[in-house]
C-alpha positions as YAML, in Angstrom:
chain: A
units: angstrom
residues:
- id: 1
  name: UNK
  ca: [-76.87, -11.37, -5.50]
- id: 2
  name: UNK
  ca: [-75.42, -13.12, -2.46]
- id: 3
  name: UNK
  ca: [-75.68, -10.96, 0.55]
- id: 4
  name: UNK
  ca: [-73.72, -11.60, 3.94]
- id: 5
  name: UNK
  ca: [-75.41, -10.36, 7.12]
- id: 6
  name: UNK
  ca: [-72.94, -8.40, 9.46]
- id: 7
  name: UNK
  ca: [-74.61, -7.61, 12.91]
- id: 8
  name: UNK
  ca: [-73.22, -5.31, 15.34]
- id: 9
  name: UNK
  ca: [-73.94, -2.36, 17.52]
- id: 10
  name: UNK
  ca: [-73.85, 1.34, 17.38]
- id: 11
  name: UNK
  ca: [-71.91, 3.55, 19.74]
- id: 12
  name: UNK
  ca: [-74.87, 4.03, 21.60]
- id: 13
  name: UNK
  ca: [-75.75, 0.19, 22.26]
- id: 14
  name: UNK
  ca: [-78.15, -0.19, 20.06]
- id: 15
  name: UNK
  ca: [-78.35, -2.78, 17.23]
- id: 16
  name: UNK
  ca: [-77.37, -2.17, 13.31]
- id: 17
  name: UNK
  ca: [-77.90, -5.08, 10.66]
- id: 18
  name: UNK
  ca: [-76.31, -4.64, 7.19]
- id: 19
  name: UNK
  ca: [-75.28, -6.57, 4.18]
- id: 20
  name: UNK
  ca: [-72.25, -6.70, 2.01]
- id: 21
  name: UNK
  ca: [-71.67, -7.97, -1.20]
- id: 22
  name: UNK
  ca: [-68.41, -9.44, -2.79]
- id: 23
  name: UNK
  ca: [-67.63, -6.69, -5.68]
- id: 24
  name: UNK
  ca: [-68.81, -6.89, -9.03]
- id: 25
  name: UNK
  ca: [-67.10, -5.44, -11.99]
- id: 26
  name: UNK
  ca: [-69.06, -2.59, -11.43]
- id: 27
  name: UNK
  ca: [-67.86, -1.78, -7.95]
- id: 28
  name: UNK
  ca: [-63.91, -2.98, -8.76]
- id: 29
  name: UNK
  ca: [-64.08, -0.46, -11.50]
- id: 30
  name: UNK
  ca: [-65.63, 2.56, -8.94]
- id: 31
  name: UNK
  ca: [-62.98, 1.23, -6.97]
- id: 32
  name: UNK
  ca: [-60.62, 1.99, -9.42]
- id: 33
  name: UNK
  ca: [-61.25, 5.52, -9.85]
- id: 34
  name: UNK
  ca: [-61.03, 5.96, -6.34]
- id: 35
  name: UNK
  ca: [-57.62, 4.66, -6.18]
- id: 36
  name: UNK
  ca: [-56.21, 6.98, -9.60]
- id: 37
  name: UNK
  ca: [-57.82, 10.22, -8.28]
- id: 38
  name: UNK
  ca: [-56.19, 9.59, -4.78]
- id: 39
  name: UNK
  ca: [-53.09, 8.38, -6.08]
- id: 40
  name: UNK
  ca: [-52.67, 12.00, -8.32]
- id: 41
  name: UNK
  ca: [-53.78, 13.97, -5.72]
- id: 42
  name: UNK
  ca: [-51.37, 12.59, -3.13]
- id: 43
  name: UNK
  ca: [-48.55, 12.92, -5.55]
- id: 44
  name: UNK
  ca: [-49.38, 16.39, -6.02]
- id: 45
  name: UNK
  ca: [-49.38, 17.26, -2.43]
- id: 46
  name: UNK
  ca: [-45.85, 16.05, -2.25]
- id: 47
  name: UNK
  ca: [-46.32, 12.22, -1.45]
- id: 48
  name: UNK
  ca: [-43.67, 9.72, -1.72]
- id: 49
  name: UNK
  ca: [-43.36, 6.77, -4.09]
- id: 50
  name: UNK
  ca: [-42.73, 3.70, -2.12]
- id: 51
  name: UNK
  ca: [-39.82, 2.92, -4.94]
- id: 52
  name: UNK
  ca: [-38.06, 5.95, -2.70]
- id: 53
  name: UNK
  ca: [-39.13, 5.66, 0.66]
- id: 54
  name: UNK
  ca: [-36.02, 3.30, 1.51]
- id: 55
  name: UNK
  ca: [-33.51, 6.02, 0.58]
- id: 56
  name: UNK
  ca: [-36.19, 8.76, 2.06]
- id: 57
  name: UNK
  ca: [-36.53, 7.62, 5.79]
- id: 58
  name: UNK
  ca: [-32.57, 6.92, 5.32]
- id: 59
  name: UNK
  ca: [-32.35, 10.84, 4.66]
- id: 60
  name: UNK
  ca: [-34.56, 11.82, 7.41]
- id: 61
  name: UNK
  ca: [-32.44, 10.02, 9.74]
- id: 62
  name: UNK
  ca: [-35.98, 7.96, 10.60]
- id: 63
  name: UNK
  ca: [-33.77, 4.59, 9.65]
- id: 64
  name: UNK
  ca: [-29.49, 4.06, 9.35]
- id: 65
  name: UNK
  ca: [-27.42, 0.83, 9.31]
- id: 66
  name: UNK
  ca: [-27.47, 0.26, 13.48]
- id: 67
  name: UNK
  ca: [-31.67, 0.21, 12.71]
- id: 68
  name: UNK
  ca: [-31.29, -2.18, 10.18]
- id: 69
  name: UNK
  ca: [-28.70, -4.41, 11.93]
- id: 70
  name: UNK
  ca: [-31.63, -4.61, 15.02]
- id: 71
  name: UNK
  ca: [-34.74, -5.34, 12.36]
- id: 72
  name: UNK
  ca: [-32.59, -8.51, 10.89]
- id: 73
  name: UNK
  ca: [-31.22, -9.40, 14.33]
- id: 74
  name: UNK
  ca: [-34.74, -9.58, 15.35]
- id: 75
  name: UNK
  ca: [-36.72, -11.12, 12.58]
- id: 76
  name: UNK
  ca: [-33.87, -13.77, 12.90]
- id: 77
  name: UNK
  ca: [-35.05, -14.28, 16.93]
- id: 78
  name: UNK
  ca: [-38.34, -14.47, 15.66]
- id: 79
  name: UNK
  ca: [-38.04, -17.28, 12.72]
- id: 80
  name: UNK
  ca: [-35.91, -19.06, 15.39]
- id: 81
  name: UNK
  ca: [-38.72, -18.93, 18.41]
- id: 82
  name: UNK
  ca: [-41.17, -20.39, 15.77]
- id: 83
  name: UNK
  ca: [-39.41, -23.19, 14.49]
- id: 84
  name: UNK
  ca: [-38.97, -24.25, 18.38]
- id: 85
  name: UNK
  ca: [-42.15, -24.18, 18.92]
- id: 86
  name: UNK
  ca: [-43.35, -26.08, 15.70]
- id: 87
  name: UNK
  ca: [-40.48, -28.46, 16.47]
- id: 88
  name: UNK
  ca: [-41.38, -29.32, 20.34]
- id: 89
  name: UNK
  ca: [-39.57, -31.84, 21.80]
- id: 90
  name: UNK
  ca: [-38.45, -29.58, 24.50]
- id: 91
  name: UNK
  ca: [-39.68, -29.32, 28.45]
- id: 92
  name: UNK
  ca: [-43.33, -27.71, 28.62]
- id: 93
  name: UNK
  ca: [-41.00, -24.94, 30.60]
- id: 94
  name: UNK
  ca: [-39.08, -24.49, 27.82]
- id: 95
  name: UNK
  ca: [-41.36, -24.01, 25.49]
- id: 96
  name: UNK
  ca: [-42.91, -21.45, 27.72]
- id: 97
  name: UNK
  ca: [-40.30, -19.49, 28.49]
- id: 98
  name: UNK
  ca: [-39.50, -19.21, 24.58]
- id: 99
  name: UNK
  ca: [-43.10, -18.19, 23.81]
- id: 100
  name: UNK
  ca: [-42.58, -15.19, 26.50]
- id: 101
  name: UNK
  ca: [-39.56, -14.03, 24.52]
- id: 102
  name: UNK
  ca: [-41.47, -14.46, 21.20]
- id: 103
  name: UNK
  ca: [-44.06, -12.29, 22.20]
- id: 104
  name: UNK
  ca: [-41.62, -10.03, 23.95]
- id: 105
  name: UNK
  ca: [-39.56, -10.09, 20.54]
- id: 106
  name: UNK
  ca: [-42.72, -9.05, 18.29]
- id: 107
  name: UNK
  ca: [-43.13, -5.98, 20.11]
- id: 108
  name: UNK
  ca: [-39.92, -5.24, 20.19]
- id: 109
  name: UNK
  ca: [-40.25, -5.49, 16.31]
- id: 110
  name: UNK
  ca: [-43.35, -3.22, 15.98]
- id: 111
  name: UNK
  ca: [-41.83, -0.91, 18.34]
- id: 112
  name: UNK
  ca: [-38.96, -0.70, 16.26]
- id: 113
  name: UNK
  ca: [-40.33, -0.39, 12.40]
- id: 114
  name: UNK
  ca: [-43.42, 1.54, 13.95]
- id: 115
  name: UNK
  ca: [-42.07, 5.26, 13.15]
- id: 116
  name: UNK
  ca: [-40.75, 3.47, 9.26]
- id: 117
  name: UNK
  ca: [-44.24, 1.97, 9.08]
- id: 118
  name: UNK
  ca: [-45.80, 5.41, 9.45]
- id: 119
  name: UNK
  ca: [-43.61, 6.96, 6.41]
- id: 120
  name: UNK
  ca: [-44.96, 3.61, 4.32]
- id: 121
  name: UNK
  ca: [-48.75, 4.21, 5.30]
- id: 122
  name: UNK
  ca: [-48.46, 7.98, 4.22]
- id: 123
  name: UNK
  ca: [-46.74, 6.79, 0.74]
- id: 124
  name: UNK
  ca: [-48.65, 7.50, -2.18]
- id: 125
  name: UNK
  ca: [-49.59, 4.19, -2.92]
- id: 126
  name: UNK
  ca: [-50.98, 3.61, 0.80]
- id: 127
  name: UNK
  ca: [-53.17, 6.75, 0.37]
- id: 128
  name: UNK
  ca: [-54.17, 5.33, -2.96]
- id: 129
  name: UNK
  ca: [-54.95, 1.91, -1.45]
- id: 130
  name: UNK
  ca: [-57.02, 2.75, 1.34]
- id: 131
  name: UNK
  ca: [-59.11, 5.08, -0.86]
- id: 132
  name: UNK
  ca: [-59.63, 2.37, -3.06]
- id: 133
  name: UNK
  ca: [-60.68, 0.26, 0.25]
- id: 134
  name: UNK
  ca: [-63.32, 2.51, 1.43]
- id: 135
  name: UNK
  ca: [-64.70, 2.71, -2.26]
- id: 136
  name: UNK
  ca: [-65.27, -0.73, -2.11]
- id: 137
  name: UNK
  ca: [-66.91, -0.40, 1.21]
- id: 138
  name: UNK
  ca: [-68.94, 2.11, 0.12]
- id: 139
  name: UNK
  ca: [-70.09, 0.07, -3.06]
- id: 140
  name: UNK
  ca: [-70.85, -3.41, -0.97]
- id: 141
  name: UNK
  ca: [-72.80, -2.28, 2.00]
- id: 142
  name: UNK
  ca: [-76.58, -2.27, 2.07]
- id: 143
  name: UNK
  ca: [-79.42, -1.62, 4.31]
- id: 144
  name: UNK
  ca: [-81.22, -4.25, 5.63]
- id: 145
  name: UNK
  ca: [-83.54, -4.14, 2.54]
- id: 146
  name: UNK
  ca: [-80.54, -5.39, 0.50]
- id: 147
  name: UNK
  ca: [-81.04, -2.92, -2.02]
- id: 148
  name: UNK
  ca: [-79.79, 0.84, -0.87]
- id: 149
  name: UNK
  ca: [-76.46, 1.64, -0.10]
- id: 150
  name: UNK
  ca: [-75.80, 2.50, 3.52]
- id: 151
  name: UNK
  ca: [-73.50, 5.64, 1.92]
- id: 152
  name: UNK
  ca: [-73.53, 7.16, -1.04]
- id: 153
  name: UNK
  ca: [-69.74, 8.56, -0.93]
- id: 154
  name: UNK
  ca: [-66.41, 7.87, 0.95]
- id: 155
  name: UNK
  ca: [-67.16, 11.15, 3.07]
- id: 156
  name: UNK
  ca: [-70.46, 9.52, 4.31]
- id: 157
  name: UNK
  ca: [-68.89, 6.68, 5.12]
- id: 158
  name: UNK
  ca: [-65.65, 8.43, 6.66]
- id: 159
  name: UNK
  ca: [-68.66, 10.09, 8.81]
- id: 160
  name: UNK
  ca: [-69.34, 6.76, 10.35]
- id: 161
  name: UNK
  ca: [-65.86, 5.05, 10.67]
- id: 162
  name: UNK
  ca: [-66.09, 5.91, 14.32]
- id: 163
  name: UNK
  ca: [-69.02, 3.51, 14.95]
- id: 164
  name: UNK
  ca: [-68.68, 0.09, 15.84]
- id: 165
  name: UNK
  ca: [-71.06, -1.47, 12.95]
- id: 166
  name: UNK
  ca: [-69.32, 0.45, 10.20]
- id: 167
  name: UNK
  ca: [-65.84, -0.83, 11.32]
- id: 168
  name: UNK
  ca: [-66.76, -4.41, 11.72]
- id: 169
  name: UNK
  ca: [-68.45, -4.38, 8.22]
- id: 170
  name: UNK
  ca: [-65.46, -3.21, 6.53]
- id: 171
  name: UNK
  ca: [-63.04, -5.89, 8.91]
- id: 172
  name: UNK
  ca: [-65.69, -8.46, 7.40]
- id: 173
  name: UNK
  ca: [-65.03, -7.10, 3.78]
- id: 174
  name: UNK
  ca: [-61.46, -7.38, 4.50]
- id: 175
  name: UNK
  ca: [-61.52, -11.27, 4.84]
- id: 176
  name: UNK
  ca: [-64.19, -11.51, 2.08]
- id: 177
  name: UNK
  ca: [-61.54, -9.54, -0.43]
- id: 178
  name: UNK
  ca: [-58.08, -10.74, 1.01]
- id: 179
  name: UNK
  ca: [-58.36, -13.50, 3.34]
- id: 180
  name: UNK
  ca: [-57.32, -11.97, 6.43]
- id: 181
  name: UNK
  ca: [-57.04, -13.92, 9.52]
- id: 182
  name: UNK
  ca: [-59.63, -12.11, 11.84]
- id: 183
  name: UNK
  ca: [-57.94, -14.48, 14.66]
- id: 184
  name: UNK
  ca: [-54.48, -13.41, 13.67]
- id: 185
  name: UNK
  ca: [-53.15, -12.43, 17.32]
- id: 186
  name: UNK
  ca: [-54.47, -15.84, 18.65]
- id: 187
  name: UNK
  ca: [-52.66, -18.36, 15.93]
- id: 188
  name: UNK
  ca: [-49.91, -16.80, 16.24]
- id: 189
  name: UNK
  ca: [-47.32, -19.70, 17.36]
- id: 190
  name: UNK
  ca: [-46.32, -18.35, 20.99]
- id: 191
  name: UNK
  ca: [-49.96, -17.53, 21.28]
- id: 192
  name: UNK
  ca: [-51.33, -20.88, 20.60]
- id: 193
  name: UNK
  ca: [-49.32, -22.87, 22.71]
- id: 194
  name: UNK
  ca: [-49.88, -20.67, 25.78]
- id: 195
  name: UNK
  ca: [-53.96, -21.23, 25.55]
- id: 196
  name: UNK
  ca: [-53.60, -24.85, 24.57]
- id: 197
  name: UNK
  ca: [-51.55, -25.28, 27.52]
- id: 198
  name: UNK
  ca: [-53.29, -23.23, 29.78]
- id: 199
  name: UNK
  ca: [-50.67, -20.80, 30.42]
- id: 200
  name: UNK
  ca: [-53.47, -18.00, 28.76]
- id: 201
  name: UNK
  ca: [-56.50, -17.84, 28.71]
- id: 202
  name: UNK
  ca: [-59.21, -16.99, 25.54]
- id: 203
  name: UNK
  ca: [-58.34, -13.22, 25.86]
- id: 204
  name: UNK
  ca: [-54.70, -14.35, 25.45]
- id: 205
  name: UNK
  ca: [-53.99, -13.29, 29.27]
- id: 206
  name: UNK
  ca: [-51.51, -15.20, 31.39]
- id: 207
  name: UNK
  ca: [-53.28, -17.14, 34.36]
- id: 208
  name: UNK
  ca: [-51.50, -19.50, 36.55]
- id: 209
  name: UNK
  ca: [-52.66, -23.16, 37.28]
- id: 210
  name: UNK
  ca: [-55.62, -21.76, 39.03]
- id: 211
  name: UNK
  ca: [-56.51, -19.88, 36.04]
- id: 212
  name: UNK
  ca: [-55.96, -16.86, 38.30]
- id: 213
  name: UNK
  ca: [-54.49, -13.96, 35.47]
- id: 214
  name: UNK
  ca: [-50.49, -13.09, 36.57]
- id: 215
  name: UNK
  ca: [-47.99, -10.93, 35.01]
- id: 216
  name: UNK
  ca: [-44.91, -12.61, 32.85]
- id: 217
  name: UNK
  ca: [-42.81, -12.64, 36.02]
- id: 218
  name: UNK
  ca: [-45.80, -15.08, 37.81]
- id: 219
  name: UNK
  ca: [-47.22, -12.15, 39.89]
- id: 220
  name: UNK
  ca: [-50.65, -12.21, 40.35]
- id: 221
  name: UNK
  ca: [-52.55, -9.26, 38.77]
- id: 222
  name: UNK
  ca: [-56.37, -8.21, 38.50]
- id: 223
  name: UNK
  ca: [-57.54, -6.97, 35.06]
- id: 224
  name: UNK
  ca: [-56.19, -3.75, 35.92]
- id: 225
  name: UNK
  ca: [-52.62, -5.10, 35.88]
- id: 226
  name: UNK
  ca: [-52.62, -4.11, 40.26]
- id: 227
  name: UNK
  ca: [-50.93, -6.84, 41.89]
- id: 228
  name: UNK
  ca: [-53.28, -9.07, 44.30]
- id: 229
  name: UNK
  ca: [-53.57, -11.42, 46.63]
- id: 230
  name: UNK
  ca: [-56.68, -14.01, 47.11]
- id: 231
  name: UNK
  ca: [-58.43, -14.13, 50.44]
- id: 232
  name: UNK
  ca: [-61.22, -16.84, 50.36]
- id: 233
  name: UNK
  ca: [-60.87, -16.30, 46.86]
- id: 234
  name: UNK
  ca: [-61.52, -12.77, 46.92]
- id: 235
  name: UNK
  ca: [-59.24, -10.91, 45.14]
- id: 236
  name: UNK
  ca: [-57.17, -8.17, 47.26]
- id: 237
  name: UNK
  ca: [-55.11, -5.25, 46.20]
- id: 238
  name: UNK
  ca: [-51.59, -5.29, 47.36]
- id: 239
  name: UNK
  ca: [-48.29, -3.92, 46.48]
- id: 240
  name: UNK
  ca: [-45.60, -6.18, 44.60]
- id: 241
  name: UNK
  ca: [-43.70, -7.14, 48.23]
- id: 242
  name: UNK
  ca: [-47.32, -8.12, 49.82]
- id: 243
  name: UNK
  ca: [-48.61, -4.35, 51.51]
- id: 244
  name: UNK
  ca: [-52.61, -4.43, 51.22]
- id: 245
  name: UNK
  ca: [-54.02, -1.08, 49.41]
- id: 246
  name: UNK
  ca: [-57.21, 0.44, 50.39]
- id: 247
  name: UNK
  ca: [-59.66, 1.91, 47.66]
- id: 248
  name: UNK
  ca: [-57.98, 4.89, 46.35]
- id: 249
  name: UNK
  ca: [-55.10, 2.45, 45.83]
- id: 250
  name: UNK
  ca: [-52.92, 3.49, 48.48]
- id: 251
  name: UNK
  ca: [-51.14, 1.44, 50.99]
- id: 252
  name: UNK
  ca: [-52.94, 0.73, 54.18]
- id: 253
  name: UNK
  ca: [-51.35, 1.76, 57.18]
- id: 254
  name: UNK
  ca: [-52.58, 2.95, 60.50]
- id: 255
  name: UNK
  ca: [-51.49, 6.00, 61.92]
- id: 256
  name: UNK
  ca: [-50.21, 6.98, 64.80]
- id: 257
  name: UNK
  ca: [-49.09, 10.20, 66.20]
- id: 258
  name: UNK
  ca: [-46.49, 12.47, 65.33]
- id: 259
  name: UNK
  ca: [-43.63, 12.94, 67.98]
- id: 260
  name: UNK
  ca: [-42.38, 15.89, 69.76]
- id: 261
  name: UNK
  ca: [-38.62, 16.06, 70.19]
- id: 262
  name: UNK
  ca: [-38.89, 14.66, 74.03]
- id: 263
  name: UNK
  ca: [-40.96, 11.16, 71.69]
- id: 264
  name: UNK
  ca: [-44.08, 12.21, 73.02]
- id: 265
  name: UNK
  ca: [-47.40, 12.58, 70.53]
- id: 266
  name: UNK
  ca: [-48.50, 15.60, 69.43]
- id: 267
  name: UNK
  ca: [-52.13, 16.66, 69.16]
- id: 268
  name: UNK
  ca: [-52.51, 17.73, 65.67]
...
């Protein structure tokens, strides 16, 4: 069977090779099973049909009309940022500035169906799915002598969904099984035109013309997001009007003695 390796690392540094497999008829039908026994269960312990959830968060006061006016109002912002951008023909500052408000607009989005989202992830399908999922993950991971299973059972597994190497093989069986884009966040429209113009860099970070990293309002920042200053091209705390900080982050300032009521210092 064709085998693809997935290297990655433990949560203590150290190395982990396995293998996964695109599933068989075999492992769709384990997969299967998973899904129906999890799907009964969760509709036994009260779980929601997605065919209801619309009227459901409507009752639990999670989503109304005003809600709904904002999701179109901004899906709408977002369709119109994109076909500017795919368009061009506009100033590079343009172009810019509408890229900002795209990516300012998609979190206002998430922000916004977030709460809705969680209802839709606890439906009974959802719970279904993602039992279904880890089946499959289950099923199409081997050790490195391509035979044995790394886990015999969803629990196993579940055991090891903390660790690095056990979340990047099932992101990897993902893309094998539905294609997803594992560099979603950087072709996104806004994002693509901000690295190919060097207003971001790789990690999708503003940087100036000096490839310095700044905050949307130009500021420069450090990795921390503390405002700076470069000195010999040493990077220098400061506070947003310019006020150096010393290294517990405070402003520097030197002090001088308190005053007595007459304006001469007091000895502490």
């Amino acid at each position: 069977m064709d085998l693809v390796e997935v290297k990655s690392l433990n949560n203590k540094g150290d190395e982990v090779c396995v293998y996964l497999k695109k599933p068989g008829t075999k492992e769709l039908t384990e997969a299967k099973l998973a899904y129906n026994k999890a799907f009964r269960k969760a509709l036994e312990s009260g779980a929601i049909l997605k065919a209801k959830l619309v009227d459901y968060v409507r009752e639990q006061g999670v989503w109304d009309d005003k809600k709904e006016a904002e999701y179109k109002r901004l899906v709408e912002e977002i369709r119109s940022g994109e076909a500017l951008l795919s368009k061009g023909g506009v100033t590079l500052k343009v172009a810019k500035e509408a890229s900002l408000k795209l990516k300012e607009t998609r979190l206002e989005f998430q922000s916004l169906i977030a709460e809705r989202n969680a209802y839709d992830a606890n439906s009974a399908e959802s719970v279904a799915d993602n039992a279904q999922f880890n089946q499959l993950v289950v099923c199409c991971t081997f050790k490195p002598d391509r035979v044995s299973r790394v886990w015999n059972t969803s629990d196993e597994y579940d055991n090891d969904s903390n660790e690095q190497w056990a979340s990047d093989a099932a992101s990897r069986l993902a893309n094998m099984l539905y294609g997803l884009d594992p560099d979603y966040e950087k072709n996104l429209p806004e994002n693509k035109f901000l690295v190919t113009y060097k207003f971001a860099n790789e990690k999708l970070e503003l940087v100036n013309k000096d490839g310095h990293l700044i905050d949307s309002e130009g500021n420069l920042i450090d990795e921390e997001g503390y405002y700076v200053k470069y000195v010999d091209e040493k990077k220098v705390r400061v506070t947003k009007d310019g006020r150096e900080l010393d290294e517990n982050n405070n402003v520097k300032v030197e002090f001088s003695p308190f005053l007595d009521d007459d304006g001469k210092p007091v000895e502490a």
